[in-house]
C-alpha atoms as one frame of an Amber mdcrd trajectory, in Angstrom:
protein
  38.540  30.234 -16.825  35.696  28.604 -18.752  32.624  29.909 -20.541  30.778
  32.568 -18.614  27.235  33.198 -18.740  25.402  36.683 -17.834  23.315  36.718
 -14.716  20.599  39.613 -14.024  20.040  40.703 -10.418  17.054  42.178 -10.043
  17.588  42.968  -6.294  20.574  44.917  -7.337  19.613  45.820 -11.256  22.998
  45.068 -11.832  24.795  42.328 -13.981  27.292  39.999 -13.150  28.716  37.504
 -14.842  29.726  33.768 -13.731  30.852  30.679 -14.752  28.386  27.995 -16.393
  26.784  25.873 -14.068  27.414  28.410 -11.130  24.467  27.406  -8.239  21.876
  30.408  -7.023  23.892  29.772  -3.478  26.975  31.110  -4.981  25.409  33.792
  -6.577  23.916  34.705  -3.265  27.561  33.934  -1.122  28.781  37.090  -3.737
  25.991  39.703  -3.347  24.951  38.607  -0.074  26.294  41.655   2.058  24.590
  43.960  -0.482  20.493  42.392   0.222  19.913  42.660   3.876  17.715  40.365
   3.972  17.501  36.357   4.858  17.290  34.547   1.520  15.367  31.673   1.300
  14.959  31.084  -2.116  15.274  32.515  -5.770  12.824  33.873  -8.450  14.641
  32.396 -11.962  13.270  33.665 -15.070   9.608  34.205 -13.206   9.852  30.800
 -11.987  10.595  29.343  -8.080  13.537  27.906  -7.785  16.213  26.534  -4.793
  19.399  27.667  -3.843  20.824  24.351  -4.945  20.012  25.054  -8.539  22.721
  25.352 -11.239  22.366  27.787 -14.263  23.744  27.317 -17.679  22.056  29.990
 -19.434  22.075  33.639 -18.987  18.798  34.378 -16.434  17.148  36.918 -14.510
  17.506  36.200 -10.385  15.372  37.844  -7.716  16.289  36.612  -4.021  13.247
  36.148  -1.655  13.138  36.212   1.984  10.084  35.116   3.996   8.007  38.486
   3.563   7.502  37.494  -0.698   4.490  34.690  -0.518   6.686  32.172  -2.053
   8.853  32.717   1.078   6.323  32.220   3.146   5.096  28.773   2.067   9.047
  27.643   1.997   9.697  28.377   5.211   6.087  27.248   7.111   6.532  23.183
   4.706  10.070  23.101   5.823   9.482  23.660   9.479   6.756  21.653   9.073
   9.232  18.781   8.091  11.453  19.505  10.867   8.381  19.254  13.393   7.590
  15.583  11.638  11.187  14.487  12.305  11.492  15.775  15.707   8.153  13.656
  16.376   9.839  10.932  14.993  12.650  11.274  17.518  10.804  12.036  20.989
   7.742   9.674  19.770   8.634   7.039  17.132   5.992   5.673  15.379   3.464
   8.369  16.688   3.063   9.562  13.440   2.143  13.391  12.383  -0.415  15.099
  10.568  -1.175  18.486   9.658  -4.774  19.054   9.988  -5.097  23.352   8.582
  -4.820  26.887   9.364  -5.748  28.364  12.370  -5.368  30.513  15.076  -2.176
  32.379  13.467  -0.616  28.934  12.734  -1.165  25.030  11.735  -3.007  22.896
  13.416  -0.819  19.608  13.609  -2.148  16.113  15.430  -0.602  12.492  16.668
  -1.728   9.840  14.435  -1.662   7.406  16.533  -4.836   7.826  19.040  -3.067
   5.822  22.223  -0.309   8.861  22.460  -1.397  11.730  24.002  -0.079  14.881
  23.675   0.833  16.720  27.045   2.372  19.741  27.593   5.621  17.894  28.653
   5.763  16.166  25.258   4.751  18.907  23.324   8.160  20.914  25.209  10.541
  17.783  24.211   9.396  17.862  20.637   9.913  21.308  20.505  13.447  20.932
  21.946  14.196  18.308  19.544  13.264  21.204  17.038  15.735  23.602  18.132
  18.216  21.175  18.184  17.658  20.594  14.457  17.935  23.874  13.504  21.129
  24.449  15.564  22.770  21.700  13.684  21.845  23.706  10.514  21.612  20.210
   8.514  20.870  20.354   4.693  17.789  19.715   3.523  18.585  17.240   0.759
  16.500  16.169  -2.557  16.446  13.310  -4.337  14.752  12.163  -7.798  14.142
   8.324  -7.838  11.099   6.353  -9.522   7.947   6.701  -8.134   7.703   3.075
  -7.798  10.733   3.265  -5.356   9.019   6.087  -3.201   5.684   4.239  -3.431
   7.470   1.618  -1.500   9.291   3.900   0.867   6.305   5.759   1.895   4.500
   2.640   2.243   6.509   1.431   5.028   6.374   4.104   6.687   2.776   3.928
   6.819   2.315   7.020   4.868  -0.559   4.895   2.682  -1.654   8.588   1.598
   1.309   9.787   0.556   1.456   6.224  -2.029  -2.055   6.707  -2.876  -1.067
  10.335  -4.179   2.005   8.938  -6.002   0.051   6.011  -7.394  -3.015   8.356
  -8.543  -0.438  10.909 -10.295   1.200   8.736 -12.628   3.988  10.162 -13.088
   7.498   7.946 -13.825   9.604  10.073 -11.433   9.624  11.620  -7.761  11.672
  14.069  -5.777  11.567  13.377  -1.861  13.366  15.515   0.542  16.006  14.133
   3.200  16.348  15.153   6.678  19.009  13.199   7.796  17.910   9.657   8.133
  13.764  11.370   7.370  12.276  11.279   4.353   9.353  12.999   2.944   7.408
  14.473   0.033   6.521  17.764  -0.218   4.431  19.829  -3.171   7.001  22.871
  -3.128  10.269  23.558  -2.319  11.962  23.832   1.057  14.964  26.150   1.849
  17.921  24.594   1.988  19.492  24.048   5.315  17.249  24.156   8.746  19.719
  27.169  10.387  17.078  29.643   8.442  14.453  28.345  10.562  14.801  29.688
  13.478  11.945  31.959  14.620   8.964  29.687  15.383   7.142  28.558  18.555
   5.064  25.524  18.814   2.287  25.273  21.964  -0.031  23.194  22.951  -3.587
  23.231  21.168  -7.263  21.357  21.963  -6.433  17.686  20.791  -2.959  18.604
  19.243  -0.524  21.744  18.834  -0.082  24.702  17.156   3.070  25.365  14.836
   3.370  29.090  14.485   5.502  30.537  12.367   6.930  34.083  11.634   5.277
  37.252  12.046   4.600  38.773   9.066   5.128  42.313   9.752   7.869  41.267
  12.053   9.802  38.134  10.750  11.859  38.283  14.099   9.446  37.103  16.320
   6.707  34.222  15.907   2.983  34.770  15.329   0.791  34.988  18.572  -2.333
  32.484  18.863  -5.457  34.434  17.841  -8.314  32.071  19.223 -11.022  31.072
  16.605 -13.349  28.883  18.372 -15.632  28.941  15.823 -13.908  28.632  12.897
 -11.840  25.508  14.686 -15.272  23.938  14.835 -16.392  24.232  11.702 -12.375
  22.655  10.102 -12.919  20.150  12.761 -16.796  19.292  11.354 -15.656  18.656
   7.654 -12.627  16.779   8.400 -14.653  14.334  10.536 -17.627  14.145   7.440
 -14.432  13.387   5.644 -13.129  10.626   7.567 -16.934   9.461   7.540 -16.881
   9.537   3.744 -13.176   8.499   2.939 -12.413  11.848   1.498 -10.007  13.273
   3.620  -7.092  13.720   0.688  -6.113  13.974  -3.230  -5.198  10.559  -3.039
  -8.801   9.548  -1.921 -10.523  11.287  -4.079  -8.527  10.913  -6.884  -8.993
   6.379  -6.063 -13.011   7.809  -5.830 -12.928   9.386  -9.836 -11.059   6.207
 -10.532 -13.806   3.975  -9.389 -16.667   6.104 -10.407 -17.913   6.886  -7.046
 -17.620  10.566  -7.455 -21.321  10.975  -8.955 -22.846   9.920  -5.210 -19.992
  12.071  -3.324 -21.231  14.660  -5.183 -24.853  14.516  -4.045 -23.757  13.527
  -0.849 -22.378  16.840  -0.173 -24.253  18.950  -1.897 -27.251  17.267  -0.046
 -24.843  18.416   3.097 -24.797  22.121   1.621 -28.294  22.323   1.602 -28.768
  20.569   4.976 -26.879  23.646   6.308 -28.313  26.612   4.793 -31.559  25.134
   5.417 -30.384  24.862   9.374 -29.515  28.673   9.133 -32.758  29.327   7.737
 -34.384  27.631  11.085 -32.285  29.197  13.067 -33.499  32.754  12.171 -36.862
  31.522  11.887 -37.402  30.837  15.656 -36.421  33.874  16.487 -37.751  35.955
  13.462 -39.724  38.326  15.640 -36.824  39.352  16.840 -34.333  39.167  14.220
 -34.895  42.189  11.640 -31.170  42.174  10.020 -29.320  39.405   8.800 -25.605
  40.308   8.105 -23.459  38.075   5.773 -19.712  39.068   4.890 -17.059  36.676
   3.973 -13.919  36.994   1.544 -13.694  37.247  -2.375 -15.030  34.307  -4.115
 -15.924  32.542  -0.547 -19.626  32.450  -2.700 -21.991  35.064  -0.491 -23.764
  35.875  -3.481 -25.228  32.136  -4.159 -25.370  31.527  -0.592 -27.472  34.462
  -0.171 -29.646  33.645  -2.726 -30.001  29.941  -1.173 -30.618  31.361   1.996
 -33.550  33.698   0.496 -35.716  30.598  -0.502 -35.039  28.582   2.915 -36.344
  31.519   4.395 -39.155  31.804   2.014 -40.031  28.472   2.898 -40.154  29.248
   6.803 -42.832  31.994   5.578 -39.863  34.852   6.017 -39.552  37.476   3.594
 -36.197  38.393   2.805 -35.206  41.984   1.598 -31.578  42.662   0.107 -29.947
  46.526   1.496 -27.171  46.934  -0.814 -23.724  48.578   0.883 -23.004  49.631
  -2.515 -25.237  52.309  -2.656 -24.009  53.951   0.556 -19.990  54.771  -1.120
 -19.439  58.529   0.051 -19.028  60.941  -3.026 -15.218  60.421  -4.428 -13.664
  62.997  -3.197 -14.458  62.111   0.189 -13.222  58.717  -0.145  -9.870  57.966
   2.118  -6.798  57.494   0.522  -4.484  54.064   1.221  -0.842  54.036   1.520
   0.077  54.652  -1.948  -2.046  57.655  -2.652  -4.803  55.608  -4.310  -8.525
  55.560  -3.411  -9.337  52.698  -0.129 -12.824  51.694  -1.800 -12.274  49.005
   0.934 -11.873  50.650   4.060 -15.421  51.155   5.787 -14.908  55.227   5.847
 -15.651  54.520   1.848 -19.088  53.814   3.333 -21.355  56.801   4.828 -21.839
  54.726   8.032 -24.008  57.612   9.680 -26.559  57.662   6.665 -26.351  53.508
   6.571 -27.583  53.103  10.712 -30.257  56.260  10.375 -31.604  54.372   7.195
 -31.878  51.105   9.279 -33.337  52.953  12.173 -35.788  54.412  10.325 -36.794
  50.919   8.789 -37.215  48.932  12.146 -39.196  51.694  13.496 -41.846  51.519
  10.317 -41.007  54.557   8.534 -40.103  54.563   4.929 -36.827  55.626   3.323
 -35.521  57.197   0.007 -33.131  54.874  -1.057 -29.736  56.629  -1.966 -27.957
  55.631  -5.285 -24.581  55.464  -6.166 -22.554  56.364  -9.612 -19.640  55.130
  -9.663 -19.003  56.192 -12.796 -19.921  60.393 -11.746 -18.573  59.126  -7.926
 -22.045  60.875  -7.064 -24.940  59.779  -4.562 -27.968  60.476  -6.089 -32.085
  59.407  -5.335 -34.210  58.541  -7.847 -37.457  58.071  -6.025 -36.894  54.280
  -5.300 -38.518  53.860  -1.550 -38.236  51.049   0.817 -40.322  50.108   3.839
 -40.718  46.905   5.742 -43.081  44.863   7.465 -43.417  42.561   9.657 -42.608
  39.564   7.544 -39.370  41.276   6.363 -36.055  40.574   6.937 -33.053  42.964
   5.844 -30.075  40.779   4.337 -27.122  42.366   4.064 -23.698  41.449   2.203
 -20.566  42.835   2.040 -16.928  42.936   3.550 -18.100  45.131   6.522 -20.873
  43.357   6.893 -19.396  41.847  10.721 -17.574  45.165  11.526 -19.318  46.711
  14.372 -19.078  49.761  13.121 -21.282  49.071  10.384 -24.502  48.614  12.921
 -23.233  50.370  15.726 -26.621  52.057  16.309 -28.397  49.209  15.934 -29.216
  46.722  19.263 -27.650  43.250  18.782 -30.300  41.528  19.323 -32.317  42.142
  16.230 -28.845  41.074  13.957 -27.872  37.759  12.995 -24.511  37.232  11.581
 -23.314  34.913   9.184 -19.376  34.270   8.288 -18.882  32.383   4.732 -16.147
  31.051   3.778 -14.257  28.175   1.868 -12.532  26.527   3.991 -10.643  23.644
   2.163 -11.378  20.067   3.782  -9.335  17.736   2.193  -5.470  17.994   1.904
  -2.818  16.876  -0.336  -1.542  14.230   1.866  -1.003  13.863   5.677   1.910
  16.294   5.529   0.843  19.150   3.066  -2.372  20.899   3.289  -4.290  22.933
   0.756  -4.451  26.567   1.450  -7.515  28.256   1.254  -6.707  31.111  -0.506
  -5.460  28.990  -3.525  -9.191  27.793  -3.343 -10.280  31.125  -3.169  -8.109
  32.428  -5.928  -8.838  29.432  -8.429 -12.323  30.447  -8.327 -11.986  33.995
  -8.670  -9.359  33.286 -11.761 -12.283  31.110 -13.266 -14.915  33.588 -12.630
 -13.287  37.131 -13.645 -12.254  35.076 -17.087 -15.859  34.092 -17.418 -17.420
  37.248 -16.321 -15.132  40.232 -16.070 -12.821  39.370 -19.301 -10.153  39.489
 -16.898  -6.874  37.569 -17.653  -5.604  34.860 -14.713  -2.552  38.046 -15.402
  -4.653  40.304 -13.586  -6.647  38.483 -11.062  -3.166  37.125 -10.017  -1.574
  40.817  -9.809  -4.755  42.127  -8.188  -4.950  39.166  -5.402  -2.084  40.746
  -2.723  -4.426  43.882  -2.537  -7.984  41.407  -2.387  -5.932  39.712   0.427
  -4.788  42.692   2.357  -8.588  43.860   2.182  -9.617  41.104   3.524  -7.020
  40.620   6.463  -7.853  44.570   7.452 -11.738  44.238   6.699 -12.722  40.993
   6.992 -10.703  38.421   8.997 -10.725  40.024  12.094 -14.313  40.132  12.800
 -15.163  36.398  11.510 -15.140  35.265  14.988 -18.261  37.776  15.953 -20.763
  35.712  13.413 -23.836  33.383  14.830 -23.067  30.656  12.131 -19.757  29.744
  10.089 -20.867  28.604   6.705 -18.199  26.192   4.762 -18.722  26.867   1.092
 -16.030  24.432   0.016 -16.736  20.802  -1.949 -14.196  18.363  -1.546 -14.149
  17.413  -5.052 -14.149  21.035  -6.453 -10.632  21.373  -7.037 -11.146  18.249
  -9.568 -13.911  20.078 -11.041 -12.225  23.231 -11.326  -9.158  21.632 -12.949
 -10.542  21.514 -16.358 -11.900  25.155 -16.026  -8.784  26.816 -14.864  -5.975
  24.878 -16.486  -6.518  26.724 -20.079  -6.654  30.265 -18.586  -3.645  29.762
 -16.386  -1.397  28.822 -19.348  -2.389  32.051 -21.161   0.231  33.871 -18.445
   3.613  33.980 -20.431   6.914  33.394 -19.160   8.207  37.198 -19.347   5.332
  38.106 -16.815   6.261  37.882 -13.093   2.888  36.646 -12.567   3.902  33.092
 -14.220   5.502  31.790 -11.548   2.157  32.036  -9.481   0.151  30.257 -12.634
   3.294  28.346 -12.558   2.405  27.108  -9.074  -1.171  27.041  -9.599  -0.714
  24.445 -12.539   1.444  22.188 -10.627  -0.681  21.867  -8.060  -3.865  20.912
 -10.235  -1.024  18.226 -11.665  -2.300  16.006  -8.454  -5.951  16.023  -9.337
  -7.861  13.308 -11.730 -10.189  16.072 -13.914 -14.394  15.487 -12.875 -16.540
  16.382 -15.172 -18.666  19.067 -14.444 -22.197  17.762 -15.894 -22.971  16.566
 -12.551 -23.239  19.621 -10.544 -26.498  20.926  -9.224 -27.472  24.124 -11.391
 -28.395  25.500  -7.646 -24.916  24.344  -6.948 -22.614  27.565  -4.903 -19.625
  26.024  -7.605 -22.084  27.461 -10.363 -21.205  31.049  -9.003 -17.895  30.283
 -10.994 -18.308  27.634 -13.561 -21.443  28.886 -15.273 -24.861  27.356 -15.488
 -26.668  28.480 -12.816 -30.482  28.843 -12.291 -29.256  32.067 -10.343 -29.280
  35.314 -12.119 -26.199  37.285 -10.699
């Protein structure tokens, strides 16, 4: 027997020892009856890595399975590759794209405007699906020069996948095969299509719906959740996109390259201001009505410039906004509920004293004045200091926070003096045709930037904090989005590129012993595909100043 090298298994905190150059899939083939769980791919020494990979050093291994997040994004790009091929099949030449998240799933569309997608077609392809996975064919990669998959890609008609590659620079490649298929994805794929098997895929609007697992219940696939509004408001910036020949890296990338970027940026921040300043006439023709204006949203979707944006459009329709702070309303601590692992829920509205919260706004639209409460949160102690708040008739109450859409928050007061704002970045522009950009990576970059800037916090800890800010936000947040007046887009095409140059140094501060690298890990790759922009540019007014620094805002 030759050389053997120790292997660590975390899911069994156990080690086992194997011969050098012995692949993750025979690790897995010998402790597979011992996990219980559907592996999909491996954790290496804090770093993502296939089944197909070979180790000639001792390491530590941790198996995932689609509940970890890395998991997750394996399993939804590789059954997003089988969808592409089983278009291919039932409609050559049809082409694919996937447009974003929605309604549970992705929202995928026909290239090629002359075929239309029936419910008929939409079945076959779906079909065709199953029968891929049946087969349980190997999803294969391959390095070759870039130059080669330039050409590949090229014709196929997949112009954005070579204006990626040709933007990137770099001398080498990996595509993916799927049988006679090939593609390019940003991440890793599992590596055969039999662990694919729980999906549906139904018609949607102009296109379809690819939804994958349940979460909670990896058996069975997601249900559509309709979001009207938020559909709108994807659909609106990819079409200002196609308008502007930004609807990609690759494009913006060729726009840095040819120094076009300074008008793109005024362009859309002309756009951003357009908006708020549409809000702001909104509420202003029916300001004798409207006496609360509600704005929630996720972490780092930027309420707190928007707010402040919104405050002098309203100023300027001759409105006189007031801010009602949710802090202030925390019940004492030791009234606060508890979450699943014994710690305080600061998130969960029963944190809040609701009851005080709708008799203070009662009080308010009926004249009176209050005492407004304040809260320690360093005694965990409501307290009044004699700070007193009345309003008149040019006021408006604006108020932010998580709950800020929950019903419960206003229940006592009558819907029609409310108007409800949902913020959020909602990333425009994708990789390429085939891989989108999430936006909670958006999200996260700018919260990493920000709580290094701000909070002394580490991208370590942001990165280790963001499952419980996500969680929060899917109890809190998400499922009341739908119950706003106006969406609000907070995103900038070219912010990633921006961002790049802001993030990159903080990220590489995570070290390799910390599970949390393989998330900066992830993060750095995927600012690999961006040309830096220089932030000198940027409007000092700008909602990216919320993160970068260098706003005329105080905060």
């Amino acid at each position: 027997m030759g050389k053997l090298i120790s292997i660590y298994i975390e899911d069994l905190d156990e080690k086992r020892f194997y011969p050098l150059g012995t692949s993750l899939q025979t690790i897995l083939d010998d402790v597979s009856s011992q996990l219980k769980m559907t592996v999909l791919g491996a954790i290496v020494n804090n770093k993502l890595k296939e089944l197909t990979y070979e180790i000639y050093k001792p390491k530590n291994v941790k198996f995932i399975d689609y509940k970890h997040p890395a998991g997750k994004r394996m399993y939804l790009r590789s059954l997003t590759f089988i969808l592409y091929k089983a278009i291919q099949d039932v409609l050559p030449n049809a082409g694919f794209i996937v447009e974003h998240s929605i309604s549970n799933g992705l929202y995928c569309r026909i290239k090629d405007k002359n075929t239309i997608l029936t419910q008929e077609s939409i079945a076959k392809i779906k079909l065709r699906m199953l029968e891929i996975i049946k087969a349980d064919l190997p999803f294969e990669r391959q390095e070759m020069e870039t130059e080669k998959a330039i050409e590949l890609f090229e014709s196929q008609g997949l112009h954005e996948k070579t204006n990626l590659l040709q933007t990137r620079g770099n001398i080498y490649t990996s595509v993916y095969k799927l049988g006679t298929t090939v593609d390019y994805f940003y991440g890793f794929l599992v590596p055969h299509t039999g662990l694919l098997d729980v999906f549906d895929l139904q018609h949607y609007y102009n296109g379809m719906l690819l939804l994958p697992p349940d979460q909670k219940n990896p058996s069975e696939a997601k249900q559509i959740l309709q979001q009207e509004k938020m559909l709108q408001i994807f659909s609106e910036y990819k079409r200002w996109g196609k308008i502007l020949k930004i609807s990609n890296v690759g494009d913006l990338n060729r726009s840095v390259e040819e120094k076009k970027i300074s008008e793109l940026i005024k362009i859309y921040e002309a756009m951003h201001e357009k908006k708020i300043s549409q809000i702001a006439d909104r509420i202003r023709k029916k300001w004798k009505k409207i006496k609360i204006i509600l704005i929630a949203g996720p972490s780092s979707s930027g309420k707190t410039t928007f707010g402040k944006r919104l405050a002098i459009q309203l100023k300027v329709a001759g409105i006189e906004p007031i801010n009602l702070s949710l802090d202030n309303y925390f019940v004492d601590r030791e009234y606060t509920p508890l979450d699943e692992n014994g710690e305080y829920d600061f998130e969960s509205i029963e944190a809040l004293d609701v009851k005080l919260f709708n008799q203070n706004l009662q009080e308010l639209l009926d004249g009176k004045e209050i005492q407004l409460p304040k809260f320690s949160f360093e005694k965990g102690k409501r307290t009044y200091n004699g700070d007193k708040l009345k309003i008149n008739g040019k006021n408006v109450l604006v108020i932010e926070g998580i709950h800020a859409l929950n019903p419960k928050l206003t229940s006592l007061i009558s819907d029609e003096v409310k108007f409800k704002i949902y913020i959020s970045a909602l990333t425009s522009i994708s990789i390429d045709g085939h891989n989108r950009i999430h936006s909670t990576d958006n999200r996260l970059i700018r919260r990493i930037i920000r709580d290094y800037r701000y909070r002394s916090y580490s991208a370590l800890n942001t990165i280790k904090r963001w499952p419980s800010v996500r969680n929060g936000e899917e109890r809190n947040i998400f499922p009341y989005q739908e119950n706003a007046d106006v969406m609000f887009n907070s995103a900038l095409p070219y912010e990633l590129g921006v961002l790049k140059s802001h993030a990159e140094p903080i990220l590489r501060q995570v070290q390799p012993n910390q599970p949390e690298y393989s998330e900066a890990n992830r993060l750095l790759k995927f600012f690999s595909y961006f040309i830096p922009i220089a932030d000198n540019e940027i409007p000092k007014n700008s909602l990216m100043r919320e993160f970068l620094g260098g706003s005329t805002f105080e905060y």
